[in-house]
C-alpha positions as CSV (number, residue, x, y, z in Angstrom):
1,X,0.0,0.0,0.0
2,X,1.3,3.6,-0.7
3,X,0.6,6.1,1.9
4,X,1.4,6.1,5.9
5,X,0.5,5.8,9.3
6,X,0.5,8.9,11.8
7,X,0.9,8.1,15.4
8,X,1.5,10.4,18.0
9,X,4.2,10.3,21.1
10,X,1.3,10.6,23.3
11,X,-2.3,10.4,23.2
12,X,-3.7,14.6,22.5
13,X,-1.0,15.7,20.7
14,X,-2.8,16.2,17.8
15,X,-2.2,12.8,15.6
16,X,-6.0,12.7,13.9
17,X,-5.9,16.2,13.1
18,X,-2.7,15.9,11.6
19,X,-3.9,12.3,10.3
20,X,-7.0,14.0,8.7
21,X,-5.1,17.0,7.2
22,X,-3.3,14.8,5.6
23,X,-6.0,12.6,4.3
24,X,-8.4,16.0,3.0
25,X,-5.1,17.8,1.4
26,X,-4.6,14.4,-0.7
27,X,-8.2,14.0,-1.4
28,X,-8.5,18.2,-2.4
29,X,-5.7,17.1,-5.0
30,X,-8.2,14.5,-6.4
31,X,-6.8,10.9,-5.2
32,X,-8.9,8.3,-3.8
33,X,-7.7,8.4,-0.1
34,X,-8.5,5.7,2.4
35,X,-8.3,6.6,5.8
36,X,-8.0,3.5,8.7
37,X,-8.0,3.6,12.3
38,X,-8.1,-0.1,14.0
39,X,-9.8,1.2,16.9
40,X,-11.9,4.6,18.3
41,X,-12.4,4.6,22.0
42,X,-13.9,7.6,24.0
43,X,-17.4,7.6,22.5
44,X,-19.4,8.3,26.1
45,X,-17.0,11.9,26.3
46,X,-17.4,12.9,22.8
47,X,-15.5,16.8,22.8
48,X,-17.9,19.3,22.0
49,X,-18.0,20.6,18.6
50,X,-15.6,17.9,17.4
51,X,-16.7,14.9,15.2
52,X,-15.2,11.4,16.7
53,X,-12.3,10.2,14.8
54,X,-13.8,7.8,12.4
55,X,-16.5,10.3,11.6
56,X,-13.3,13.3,10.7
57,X,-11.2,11.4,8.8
58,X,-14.5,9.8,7.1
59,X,-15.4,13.6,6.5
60,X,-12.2,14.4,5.2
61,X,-12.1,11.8,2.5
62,X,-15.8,12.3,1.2
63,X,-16.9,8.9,2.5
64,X,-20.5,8.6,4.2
65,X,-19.8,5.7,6.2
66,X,-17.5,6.2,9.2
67,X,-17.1,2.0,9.9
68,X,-15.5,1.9,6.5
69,X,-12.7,3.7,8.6
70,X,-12.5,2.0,12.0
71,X,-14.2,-1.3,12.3
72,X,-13.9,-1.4,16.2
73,X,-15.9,1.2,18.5
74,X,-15.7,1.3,22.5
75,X,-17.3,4.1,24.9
76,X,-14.8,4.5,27.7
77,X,-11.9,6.9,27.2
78,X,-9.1,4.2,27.5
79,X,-6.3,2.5,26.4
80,X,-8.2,0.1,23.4
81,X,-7.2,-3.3,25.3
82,X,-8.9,-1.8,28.2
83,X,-12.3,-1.1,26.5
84,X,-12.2,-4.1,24.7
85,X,-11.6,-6.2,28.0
86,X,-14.3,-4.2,29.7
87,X,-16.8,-4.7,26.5
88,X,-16.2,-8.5,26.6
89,X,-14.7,-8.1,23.1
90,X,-12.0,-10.0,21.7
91,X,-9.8,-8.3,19.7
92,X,-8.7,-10.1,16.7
93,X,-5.5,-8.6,15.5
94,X,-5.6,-10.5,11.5
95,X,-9.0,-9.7,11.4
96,X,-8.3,-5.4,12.3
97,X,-5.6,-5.8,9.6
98,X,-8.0,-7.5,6.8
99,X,-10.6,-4.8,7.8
100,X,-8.2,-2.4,6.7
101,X,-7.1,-3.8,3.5
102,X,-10.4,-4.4,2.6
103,X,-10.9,-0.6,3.1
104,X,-7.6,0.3,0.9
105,X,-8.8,-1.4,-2.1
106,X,-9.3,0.8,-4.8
107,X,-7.9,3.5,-3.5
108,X,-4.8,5.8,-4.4
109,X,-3.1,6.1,-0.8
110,X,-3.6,4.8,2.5
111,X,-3.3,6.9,6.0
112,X,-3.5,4.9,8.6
113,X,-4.0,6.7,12.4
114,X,-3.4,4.5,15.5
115,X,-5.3,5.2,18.9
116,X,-2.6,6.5,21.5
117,X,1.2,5.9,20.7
118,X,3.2,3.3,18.9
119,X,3.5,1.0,22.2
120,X,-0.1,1.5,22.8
121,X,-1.5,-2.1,22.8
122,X,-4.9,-3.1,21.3
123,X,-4.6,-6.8,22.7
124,X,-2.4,-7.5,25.4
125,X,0.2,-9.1,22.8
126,X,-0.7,-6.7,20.0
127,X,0.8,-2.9,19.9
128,X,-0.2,-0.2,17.9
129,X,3.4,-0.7,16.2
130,X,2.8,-3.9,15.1
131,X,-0.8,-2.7,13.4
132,X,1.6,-0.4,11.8
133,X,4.2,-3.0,10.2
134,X,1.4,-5.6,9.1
135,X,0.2,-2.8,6.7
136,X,3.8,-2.1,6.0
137,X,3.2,2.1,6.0
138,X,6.0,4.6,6.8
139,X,5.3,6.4,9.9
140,X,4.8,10.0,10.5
141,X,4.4,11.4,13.9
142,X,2.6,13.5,15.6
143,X,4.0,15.7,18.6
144,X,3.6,18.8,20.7
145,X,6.2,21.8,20.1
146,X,6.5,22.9,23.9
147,X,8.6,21.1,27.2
148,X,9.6,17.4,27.0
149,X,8.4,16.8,23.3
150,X,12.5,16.1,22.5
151,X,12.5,13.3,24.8
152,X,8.7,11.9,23.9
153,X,9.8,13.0,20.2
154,X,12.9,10.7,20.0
155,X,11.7,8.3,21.9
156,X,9.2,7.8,19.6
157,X,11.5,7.7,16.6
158,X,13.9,5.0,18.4
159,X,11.0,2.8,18.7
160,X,9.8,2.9,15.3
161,X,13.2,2.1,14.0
162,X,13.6,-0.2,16.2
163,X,10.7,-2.3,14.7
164,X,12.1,-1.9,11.1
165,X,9.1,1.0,10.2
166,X,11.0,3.8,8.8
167,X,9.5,7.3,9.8
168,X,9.1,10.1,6.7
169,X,8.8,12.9,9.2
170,X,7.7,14.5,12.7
171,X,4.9,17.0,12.9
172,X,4.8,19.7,15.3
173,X,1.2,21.0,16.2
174,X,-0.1,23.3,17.2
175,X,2.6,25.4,15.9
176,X,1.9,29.2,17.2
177,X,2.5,31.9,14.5
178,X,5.3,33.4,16.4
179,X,6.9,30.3,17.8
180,X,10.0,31.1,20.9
181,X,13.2,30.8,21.2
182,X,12.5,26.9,23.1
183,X,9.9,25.7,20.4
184,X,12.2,26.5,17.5
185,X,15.2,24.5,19.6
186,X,12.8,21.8,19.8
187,X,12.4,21.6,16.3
188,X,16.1,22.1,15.3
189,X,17.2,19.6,17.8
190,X,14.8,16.9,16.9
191,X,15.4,17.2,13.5
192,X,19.4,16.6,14.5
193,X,19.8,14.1,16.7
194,X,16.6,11.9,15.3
195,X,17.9,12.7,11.7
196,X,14.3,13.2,10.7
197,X,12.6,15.7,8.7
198,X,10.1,17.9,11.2
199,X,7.2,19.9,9.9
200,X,4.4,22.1,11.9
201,X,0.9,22.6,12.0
202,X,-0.9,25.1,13.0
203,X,-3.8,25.0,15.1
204,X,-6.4,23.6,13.2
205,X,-10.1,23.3,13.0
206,X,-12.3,20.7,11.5
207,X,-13.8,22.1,8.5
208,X,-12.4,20.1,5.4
209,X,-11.3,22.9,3.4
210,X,-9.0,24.5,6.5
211,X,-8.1,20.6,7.0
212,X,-6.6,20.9,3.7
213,X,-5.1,24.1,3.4
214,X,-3.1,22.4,6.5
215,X,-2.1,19.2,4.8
216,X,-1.1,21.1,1.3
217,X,1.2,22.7,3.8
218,X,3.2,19.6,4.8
219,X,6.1,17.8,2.2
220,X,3.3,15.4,1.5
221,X,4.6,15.2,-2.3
222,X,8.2,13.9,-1.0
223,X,7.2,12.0,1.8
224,X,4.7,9.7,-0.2
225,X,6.7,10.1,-3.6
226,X,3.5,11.7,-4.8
């Protein structure tokens, strides 16, 4: 599959925004985008005036039918092994994968989004990392700009390496207008010592046409070989 998967060094940090950027700028250029998500959890504390995930990146790619994104639903805001354990669900890790090949068919690129970060699990033996390598998608991540986001950053990078997925770039969001003297050291010093490429985001609402003025702005072209 061409396209990637955007995971986050923690979970808020912004991941399906940039995930759904990502998916409307590619769909605004007239590609047939698939967005996939294995799992949405936090339906009982929906945030006001914000779709759920599924139902954004759904929206961003012009599908009606948010399950064709994420085949798994749970209400409580936690870790995905936790909701499915407290739903009485087994999780089926081939069958996640399948789900979101089956979704992928037809179309021009794939972005996948996992729920939380890489080590995230969504069985107890099963990690958002290894959702990641089955569909074989490059990795782009998702992380704040302020305090403690080199550590989480590179951590983050280490791990995905680690597992053999090779990461096209770090995101930075919400980048302010007039980022300080510590946010640009963030990015300079991520870029250097993960020898990664590091974009921004700006804070970003969910309308599809700002999504996409957001995504155009990232090296999407290079980092998909677009």
């Amino acid at each position: 599959m061409n396209g990637c998967f955007v995971t986050g060094t923690d979970t808020g940090v912004g991941k399906t925004v940039v995930a759904a950027a990502i998916v409307a700028a590619l769909a605004a250029r007239g590609l047939r985008v698939a967005p996939v998500k294995p799992v949405v959890t936090g339906l009982d504390e929906p945030e006001p005036g914000r779709p759920l995930d599924h139902e954004l990146l759904a929206a961003a790619a012009g599908i009606d039918d948010a399950s064709a994104v994420t085949p798994l639903t749970f209400g409580p805001a936690v870790s995905p092994h936790l909701a499915a354990a407290l739903a009485g669900v087994t999780v089926e890790p081939a069958a996640l994968v399948a789900a979101a090949r089956g979704a992928a068919e037809g179309a021009d690129v794939v972005v996948g989004e996992g729920a939380g970060g890489l080590l995230a699990p969504l069985t107890g033996g099963y990690l958002i990392r290894d959702f990641a390598l089955d569909l074989g998608l490059p990795v782009v991540i998702a992380a704040r700009p302020g305090l403690g986001t080199i550590n989480h950053t590179l951590l983050t990078v280490e791990s995905a390496r680690a597992a053999g997925l090779r990461v096209l770039g770090v995101v930075l969001t919400p980048w302010p207008d007039a980022p300080d003297v510590m946010q640009q050291s963030n990015r300079d010093t991520i870029a250097a010592l993960g020898d990664v490429d590091v974009a921004t985001l700006p804070q970003v609402g969910v309308g599809i046409a700002e999504l996409a003025a957001a995504g155009a702005s990232l090296p999407l072209a290079s980092w998909l070989a677009l």
